[in-house]
C-alpha positions as CSV (number, residue, x, y, z in Angstrom):
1,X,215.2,-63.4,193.3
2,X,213.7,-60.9,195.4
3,X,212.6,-60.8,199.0
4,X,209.1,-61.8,199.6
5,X,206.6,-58.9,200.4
6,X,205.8,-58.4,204.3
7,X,202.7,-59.2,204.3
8,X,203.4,-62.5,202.7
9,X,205.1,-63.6,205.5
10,X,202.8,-62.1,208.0
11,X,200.4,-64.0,206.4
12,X,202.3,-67.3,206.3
13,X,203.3,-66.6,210.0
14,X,199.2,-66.3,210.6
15,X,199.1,-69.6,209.3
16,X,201.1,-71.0,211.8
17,X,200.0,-69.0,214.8
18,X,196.8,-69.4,213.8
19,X,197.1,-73.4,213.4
20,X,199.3,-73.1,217.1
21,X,195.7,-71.2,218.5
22,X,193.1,-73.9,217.3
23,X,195.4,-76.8,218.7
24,X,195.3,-75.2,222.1
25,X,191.3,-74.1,221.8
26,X,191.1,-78.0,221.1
27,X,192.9,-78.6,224.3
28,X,190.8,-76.3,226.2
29,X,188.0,-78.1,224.9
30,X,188.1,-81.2,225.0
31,X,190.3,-81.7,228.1
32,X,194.0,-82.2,228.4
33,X,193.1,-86.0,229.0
34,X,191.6,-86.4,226.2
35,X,194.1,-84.5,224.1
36,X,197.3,-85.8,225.3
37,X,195.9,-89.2,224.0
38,X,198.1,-88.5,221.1
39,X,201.4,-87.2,221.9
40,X,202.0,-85.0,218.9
41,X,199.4,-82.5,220.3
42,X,200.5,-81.6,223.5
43,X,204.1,-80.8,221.2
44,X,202.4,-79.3,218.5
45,X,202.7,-75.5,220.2
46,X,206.0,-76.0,221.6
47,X,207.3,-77.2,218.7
48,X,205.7,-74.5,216.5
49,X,207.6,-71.7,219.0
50,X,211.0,-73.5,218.7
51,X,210.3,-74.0,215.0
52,X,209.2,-70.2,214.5
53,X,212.5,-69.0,216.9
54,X,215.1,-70.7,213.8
55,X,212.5,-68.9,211.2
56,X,212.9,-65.9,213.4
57,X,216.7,-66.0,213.5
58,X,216.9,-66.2,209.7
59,X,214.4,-63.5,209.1
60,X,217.0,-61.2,211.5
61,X,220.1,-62.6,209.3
62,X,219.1,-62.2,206.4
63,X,216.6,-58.8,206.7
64,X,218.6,-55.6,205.7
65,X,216.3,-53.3,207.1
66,X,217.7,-51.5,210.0
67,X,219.5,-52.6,213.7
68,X,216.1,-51.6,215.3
69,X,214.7,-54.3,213.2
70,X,217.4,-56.8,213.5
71,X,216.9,-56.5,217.6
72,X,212.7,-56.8,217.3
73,X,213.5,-59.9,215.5
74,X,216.2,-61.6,217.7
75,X,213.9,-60.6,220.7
76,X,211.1,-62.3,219.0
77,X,213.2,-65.1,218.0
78,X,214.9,-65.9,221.3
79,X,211.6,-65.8,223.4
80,X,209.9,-67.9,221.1
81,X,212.8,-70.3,221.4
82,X,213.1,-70.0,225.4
83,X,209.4,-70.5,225.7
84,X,209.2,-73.3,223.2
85,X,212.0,-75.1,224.9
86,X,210.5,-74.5,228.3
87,X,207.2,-75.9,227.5
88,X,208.8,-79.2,225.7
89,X,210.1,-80.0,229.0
90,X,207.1,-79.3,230.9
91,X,205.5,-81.5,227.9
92,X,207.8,-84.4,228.7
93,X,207.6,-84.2,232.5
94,X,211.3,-82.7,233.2
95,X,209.7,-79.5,234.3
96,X,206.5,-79.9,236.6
97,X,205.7,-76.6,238.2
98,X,203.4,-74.9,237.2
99,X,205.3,-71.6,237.9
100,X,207.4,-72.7,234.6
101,X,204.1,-70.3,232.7
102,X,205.9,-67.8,233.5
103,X,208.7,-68.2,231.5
104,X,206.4,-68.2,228.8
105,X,204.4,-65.0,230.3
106,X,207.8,-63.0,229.9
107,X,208.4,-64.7,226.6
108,X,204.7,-62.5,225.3
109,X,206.0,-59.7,227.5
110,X,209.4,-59.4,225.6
111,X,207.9,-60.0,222.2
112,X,204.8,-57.5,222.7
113,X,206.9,-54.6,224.3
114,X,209.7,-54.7,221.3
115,X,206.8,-55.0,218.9
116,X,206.3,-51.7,220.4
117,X,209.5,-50.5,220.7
118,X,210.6,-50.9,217.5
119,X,207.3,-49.6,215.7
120,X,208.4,-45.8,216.0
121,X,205.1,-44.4,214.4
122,X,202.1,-43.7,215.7
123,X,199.2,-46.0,215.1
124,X,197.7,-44.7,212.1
125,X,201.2,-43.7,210.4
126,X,200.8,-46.6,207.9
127,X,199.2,-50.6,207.9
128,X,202.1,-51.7,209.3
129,X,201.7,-49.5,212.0
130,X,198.8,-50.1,212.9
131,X,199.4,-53.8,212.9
132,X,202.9,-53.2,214.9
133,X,201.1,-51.3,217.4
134,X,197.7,-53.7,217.8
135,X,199.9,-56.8,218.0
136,X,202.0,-55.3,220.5
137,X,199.6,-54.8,222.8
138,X,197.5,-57.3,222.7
139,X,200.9,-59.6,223.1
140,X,201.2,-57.3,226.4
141,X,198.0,-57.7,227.9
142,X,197.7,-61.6,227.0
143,X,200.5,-62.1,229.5
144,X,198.3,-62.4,231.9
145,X,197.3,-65.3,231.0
146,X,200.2,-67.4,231.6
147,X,200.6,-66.1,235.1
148,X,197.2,-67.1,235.4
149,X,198.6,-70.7,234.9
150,X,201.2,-70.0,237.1
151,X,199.1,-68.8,239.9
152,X,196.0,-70.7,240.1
153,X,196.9,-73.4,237.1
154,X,193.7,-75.5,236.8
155,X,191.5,-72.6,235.8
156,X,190.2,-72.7,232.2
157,X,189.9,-69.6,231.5
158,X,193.6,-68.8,231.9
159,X,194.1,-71.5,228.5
160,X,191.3,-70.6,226.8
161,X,192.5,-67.4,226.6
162,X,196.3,-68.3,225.7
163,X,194.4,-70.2,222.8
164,X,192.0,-66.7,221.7
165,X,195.1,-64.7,221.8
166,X,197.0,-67.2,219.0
167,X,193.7,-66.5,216.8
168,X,193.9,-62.9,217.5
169,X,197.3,-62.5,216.6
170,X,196.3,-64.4,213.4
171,X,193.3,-62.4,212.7
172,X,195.6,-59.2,213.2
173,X,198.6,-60.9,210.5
174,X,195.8,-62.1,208.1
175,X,194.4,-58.4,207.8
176,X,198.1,-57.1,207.0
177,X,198.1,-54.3,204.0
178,X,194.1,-54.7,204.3
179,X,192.7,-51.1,203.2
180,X,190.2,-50.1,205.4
181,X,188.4,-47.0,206.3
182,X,190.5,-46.2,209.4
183,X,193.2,-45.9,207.0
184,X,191.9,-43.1,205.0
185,X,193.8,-40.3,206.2
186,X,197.6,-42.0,205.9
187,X,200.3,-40.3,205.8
188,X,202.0,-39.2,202.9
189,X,205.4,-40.8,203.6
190,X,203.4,-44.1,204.1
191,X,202.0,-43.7,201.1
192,X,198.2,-42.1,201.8
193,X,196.8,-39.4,200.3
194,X,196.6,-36.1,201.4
195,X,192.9,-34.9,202.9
């Protein structure tokens, strides 16, 4: 039996990020009173991070790609597991500060910068650049949003866009090995064709 394709599993990961985004838009929108009226919800995202940190772990055992990939995934793996872990205890009421975003703002810094890091093409090298490279940064920038929660916690923008960047993300793993016209001019080594 052989490994799964990658974008197979960016795809089902896209699933699950992308189900971990519309739970949290639903938060945003209807309120977290409302929400929290069923206690599954406020651990749905939580959960999911733990959840995807084991998934994470097994991806790094049992991938025979390179060290460089090995690390990006134990990175990945271990702040989705910190952060997950973090906001089950905020969840529960163990943890009530608000500063306890953070955790989860260097948890998208960590991931985003080795999604960099270990992408060592430039953008339009291949697909999987590209989608190394976009996911990367948009896991960068969308830090800001949990400091946000940290800082001045009971603005809604700061959640709303913790929500939009899950459904970016998505988007970005959905559109994995999708041939478009940026990609016209690959390079040979990454398959394209020569102009």
């Amino acid at each position: 039996m052989s490994a799964p394709r990658a974008e197979i599993a960016h795809w089902a990961t896209g699933a699950v990020v992308l189900f971990v985004g519309l739970v949290l838009l639903a938060e945003v929108i209807v309120g977290p009173q409302v929400f929290r009226r069923r206690a599954w919800r406020a651990y749905a995202w939580p959960l999911a991070a733990v959840v995807g940190g084991v998934l994470l772990w097994l991806i790094a055992a049992l991938s025979t790609f390179s060290t460089l990939h090995l690390v990006a995934h134990s990175i990945w793996a271990q702040a989705a597991m910190i952060a997950g872990g973090v906001q089950i205890a905020v969840v529960r009421g163990t943890l009530t500060s608000p500063r306890w975003s953070l955790v989860t703002a260097a948890a998208l810094l960590a991931t985003g910068a080795s999604f960099l890091i270990h992408e060592q093409n430039g953008w339009l090298f291949s697909r999987s650049a590209f989608l190394h490279h976009a996911v990367g940064w948009v896991l960068v920038v969308s830090a800001i949003f949990p400091i946000g929660q940290a800082l001045r916690p009971r603005r809604v923008v700061w959640s709303a866009g913790f929500a939009l960047t899950f459904v970016v993300v998505a988007v970005l793993l959905f559109a994995d090995r999708d041939v478009a016209p940026i990609f016209g001019h690959l390079s040979e080594l990454a398959g394209g064709e020569t102009p």
